[in-house]
N, C-alpha and C positions, 0 to 999 in steps of 0.2 A: 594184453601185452601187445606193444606195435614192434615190429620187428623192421628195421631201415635196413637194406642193401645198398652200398653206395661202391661204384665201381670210380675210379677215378686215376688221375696219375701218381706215378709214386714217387713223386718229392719228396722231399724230406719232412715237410710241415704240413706235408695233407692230413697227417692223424691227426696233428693237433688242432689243424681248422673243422674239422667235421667236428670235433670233438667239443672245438670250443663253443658252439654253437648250440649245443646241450646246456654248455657252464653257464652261458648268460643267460638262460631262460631257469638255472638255478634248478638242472635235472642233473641227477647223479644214475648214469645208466648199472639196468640191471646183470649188461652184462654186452663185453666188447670182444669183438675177433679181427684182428686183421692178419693178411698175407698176400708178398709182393712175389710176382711173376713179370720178370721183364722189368717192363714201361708199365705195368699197372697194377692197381694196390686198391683189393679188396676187403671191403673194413663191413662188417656185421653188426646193428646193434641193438639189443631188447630194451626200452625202455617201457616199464609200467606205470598205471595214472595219469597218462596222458587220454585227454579227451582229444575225439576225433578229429575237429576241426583245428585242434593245435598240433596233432600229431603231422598233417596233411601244411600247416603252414611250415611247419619246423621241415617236412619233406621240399619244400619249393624252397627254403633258405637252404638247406642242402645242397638242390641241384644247382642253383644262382653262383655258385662259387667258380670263381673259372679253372681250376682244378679237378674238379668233380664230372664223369661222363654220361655217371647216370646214377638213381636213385630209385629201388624199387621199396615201397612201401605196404607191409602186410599187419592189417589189425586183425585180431582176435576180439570183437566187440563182447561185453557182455551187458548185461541191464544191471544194476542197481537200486541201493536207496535214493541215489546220488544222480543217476541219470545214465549211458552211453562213456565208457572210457575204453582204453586199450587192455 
């Protein structure tokens, strides 16, 4: 499970760009939090079966956004039949 923190400003369209950015790579997350304080809008989110190295690109398309302050990214690797996922 990779778990994305993304601190950013709280526009009105910052969920939907963080969000949509999951849509185009055709990820439905396993689970979304946000909450605004001020100027800023903390958005949570668990996506499962993502392999590492997408997880980590999908984290730098994240922070690339000029709305977005920051991105902390935590996997839970496990092994498989399959190889290294979240």
């Amino acid at each position: 499970m990779c778990r994305f923190v993304v601190i950013a400003d709280s526009g009105p369209q910052t969920l939907m760009r963080v969000l949509g950015l999951f849509a185009q790579r055709d990820f439905t997350p396993v689970r979304v939090e946000a909450g605004r304080s001020g100027q800023k809008l903390s958005i949570v989110v668990e996506q499962d079966a993502l392999a590492p190295a997408a997880a980590i690109l999908l984290a730098e398309k994240i922070r690339a956004s000029v709305c977005v302050w920051s991105v902390d990214l935590s996997m839970g690797v496990s092994v498989n039949g399959k190889g290294s996922v979240c």
